[in-house]
N, C-alpha and C positions, 0 to 999 in steps of 0.2 A: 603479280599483284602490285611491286612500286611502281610496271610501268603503266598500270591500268590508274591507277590513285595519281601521277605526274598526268595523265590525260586530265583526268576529272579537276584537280586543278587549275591546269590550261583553260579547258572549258568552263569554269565557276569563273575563272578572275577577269576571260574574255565577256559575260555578261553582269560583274558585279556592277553596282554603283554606287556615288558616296552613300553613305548612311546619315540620316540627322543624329545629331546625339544625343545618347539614352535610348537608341535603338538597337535591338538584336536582332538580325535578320539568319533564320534556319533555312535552308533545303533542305524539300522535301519532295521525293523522286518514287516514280511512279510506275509499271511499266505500260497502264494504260493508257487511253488519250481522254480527254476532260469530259467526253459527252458520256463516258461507262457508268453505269449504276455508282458504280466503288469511286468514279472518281466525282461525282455529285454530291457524295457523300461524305472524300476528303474535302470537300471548295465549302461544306455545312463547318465544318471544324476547321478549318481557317478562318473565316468571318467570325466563330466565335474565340478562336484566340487571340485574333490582331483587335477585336473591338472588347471580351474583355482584360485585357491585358494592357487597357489605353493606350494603343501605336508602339509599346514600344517590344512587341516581339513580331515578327513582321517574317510569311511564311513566304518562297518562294518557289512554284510547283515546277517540275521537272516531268512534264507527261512523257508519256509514250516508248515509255525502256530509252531514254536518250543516257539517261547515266548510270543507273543501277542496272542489272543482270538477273533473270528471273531466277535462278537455279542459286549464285553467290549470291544474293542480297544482304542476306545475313552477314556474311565475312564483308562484305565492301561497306556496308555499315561501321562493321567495327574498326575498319580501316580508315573512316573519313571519309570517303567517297560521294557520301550526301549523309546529311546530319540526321535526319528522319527517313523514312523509307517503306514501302509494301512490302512484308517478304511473307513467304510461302514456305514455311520450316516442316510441312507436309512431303514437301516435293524435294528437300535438301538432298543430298545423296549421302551422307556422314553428319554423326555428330548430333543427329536429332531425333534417334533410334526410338524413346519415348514416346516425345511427341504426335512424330509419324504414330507409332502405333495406338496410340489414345485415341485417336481421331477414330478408330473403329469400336469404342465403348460404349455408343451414344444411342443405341436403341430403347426406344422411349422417349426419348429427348426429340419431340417434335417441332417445336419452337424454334426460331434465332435465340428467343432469348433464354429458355430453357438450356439449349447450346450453351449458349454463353456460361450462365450460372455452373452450369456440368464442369467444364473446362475448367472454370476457377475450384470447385471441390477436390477434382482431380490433381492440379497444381497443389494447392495447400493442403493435400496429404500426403505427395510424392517429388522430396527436394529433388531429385534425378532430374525435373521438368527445368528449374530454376539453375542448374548447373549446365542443362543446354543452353541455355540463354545467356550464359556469362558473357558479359561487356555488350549487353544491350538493356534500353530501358525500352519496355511494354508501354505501347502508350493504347492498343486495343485490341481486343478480344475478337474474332470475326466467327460466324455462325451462317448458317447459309437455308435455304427452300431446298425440302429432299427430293434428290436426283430419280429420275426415272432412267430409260433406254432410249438413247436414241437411235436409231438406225439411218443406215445408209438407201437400201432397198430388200432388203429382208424385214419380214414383220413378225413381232415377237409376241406369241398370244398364251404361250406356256414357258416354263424354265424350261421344257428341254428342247427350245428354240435356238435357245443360245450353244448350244453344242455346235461347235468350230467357228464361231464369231469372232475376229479381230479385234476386239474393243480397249478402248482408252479408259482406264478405271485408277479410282487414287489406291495409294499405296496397300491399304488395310483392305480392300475390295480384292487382294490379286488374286488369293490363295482359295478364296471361294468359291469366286468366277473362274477359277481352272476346274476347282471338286464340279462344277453343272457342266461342263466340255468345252466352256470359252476358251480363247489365245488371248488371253488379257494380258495389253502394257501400259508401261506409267512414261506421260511425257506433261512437257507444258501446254496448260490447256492454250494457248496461243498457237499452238503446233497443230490444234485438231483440226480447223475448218480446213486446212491445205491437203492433212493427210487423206481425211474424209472423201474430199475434192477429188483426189487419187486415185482412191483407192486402196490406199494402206493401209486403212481401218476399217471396219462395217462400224462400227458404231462407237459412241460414248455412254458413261454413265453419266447423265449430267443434268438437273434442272429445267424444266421448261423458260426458264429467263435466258437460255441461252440462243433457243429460235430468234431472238430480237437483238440482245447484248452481242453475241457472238457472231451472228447469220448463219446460223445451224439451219435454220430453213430452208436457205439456197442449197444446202447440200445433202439436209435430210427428209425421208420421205413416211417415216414412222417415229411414233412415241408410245411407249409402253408405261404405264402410273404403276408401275413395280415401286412400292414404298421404298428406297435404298436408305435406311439411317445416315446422317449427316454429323461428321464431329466438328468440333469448334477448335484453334486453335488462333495464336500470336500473329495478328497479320499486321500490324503498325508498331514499326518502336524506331529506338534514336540510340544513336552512339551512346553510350555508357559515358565515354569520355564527355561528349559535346553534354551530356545531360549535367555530367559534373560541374561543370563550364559556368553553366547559369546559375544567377541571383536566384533564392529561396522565394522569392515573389514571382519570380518567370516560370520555377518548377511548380507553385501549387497552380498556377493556371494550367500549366501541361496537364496537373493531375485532374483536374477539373472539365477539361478536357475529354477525360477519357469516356466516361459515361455520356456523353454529346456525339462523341465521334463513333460510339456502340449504338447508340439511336438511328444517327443517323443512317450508319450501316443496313440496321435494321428493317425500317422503312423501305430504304433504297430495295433493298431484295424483296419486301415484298410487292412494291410496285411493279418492279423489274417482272416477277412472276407473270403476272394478269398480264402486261404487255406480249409477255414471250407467248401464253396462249392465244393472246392475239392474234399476232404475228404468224403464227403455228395454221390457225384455222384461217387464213388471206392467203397462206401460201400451199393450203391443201394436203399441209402432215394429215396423217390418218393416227387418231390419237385412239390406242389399244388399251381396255383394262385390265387387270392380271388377274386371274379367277383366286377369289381371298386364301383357299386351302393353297395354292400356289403361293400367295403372300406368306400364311403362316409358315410353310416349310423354307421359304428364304430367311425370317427374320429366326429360325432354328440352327439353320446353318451360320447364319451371320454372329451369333452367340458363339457359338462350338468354337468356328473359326477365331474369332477373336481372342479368345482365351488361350487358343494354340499361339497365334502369334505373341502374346502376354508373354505365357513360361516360354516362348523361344529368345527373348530379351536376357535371360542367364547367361548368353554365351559371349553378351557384352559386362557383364556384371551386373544387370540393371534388373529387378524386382517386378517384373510386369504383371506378377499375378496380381502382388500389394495394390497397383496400379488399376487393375481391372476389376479388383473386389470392391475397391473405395468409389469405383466409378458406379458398381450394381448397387452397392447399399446406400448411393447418392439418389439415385431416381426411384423415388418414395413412389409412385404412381404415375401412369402415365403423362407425362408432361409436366411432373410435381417434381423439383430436387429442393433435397434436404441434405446438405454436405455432412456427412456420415463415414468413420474412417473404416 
């Protein structure tokens, strides 16, 4: 780690330059490149920080994994590495055992922003959340368009299709896609198009914005509208340290901020969506429906499962039932939450 922070140093001081004064200038490191949904969406919340914050908080984007690490972001955050940052605390491998597994409570939560609101009820009933995130400041909430099937050249027109499928699935997806017969693993979605490309994978769980955002279309030949619940977690925050850093008039803009940089998010993925079926039907995916009584025994399973993974959070010391009861008596109705402990 000091000799990864001594590079990012090198690199920062080889592109800084003077500042006017009564300027703050952050990095802010990405591991996208600018044209991504997510990162249109960070360039909406920069323009609205630098202009309201009158010039003097000044963002400077780091696209395309040049300085942060998709898996460490979290830890090279807190290290300094880049002041703000995308991380992915879904994907962490330690340290965010909660988290990770909350993302699997969200059935019913249709919405981005229903997502969102989920996520915040969940958090402010269960400090275990806030003790993962120690020495980073939250600067937004990310919510996402629910995941279908993609496939490689197999076509999936029932669950028990997926019996011996290689698929890429997030963390709370593992346990249920093995109970149907999949070989389900967890990597960085960055990693899929090559694996895919391969061979290594028959498929992902993932979004139709990924035919477009990703070019899942070059290498898949099927999509299945299997509804997959989508959780919300922390996908933008800043050193703790660097947040400490700043004038009380630089932090309420960050905070003002954050409901901007959720919108924008927002938006971005639902755009992003329409596109990817676009893209899907130019490049001749065969886009499959799942017969509904197939839906309802998924979103059965996907309940069961979840709750398993909850009480197996005991063997870290962490409450995951607490966790997963305050997330069901949050979603008042379909796509309604009312934060409920």
């Amino acid at each position: 780690m000091k000799a990864l922070c001594l590079l990012a140093a090198l690199l920062l001081a080889a592109c800084s330059r003077p500042l006017p004064s009564g300027v703050t200038e952050l990095v802010y490191a990405t591991p996208y490149a600018p044209s991504h949904p997510f990162s249109r969406a960070d360039q909406s919340w920069i323009k609205f920080v630098e202009a309201r914050s009158g010039g003097t908080l000044r963002i400077r984007p780091v696209w395309s994994g040049a300085l942060l690490s998709s898996d460490m972001s979290m830890e090279e955050l807190r290290h300094g590495v880049a002041d703000i940052g995308l991380i992915t605390p879904i994907y962490v491998r330690g340290g965010t055992h909660l988290i990770r597994i909350q993302s699997g409570f969200y059935s019913g939560a249709d919405s981005v922003e229903s997502q969102v609101a989920l996520y915040r009820c969940i958090a402010d009933a269960n400090p275990e959340i806030g003790r993962e995130l120690a020495g980073l400041k939250v600067l937004a909430i990310q919510g996402g368009s629910l995941p279908g099937i993609v496939t490689r050249d197999r076509p999936i027109r029932s669950l028990a299709d997926l019996k011996g499928l290689r698929l890429r699935a997030p963390t709370e997806l593992l346990t249920v896609l093995a109970s149907l017969g999949a070989d389900p693993v967890n990597m960085p979605m960055g990693d899929v198009y090559s694996a895919m490309a391969k061979g290594v994978i028959d498929g992902v769980i993932a979004p139709a914005d990924t035919f477009r955002a990703l070019h899942f279309a070059e290498v898949a030949r099927y999509y299945n509208t299997l509804a997959v619940p989508r959780g919300a977690y922390p996908a933008r925050a800043m050193s703790g340290k660097r947040w400490n850093s700043l004038t009380s008039q630089q932090r309420a803009v960050l905070e003002q901020g954050v409901a901007v940089w959720e919108a924008a998010l927002a938006t971005e993925v639902r755009a992003a969506l329409g596109k990817g079926f676009e893209e899907a039907r130019v490049r001749n995916v065969e886009i499959l429906p799942m017969p509904p009584a197939e839906q309802a025994r998924f979103d059965a399973l996907y309940l069961r499962d979840a709750a398993r993974n909850a009480q197996a959070l005991t063997r870290f010391g962490i409450d995951g039932m607490a966790a997963f009861r305050s997330a069901r008596a949050s979603v008042a109705a379909r796509d309604q939450i009312q934060c409920k402990r």
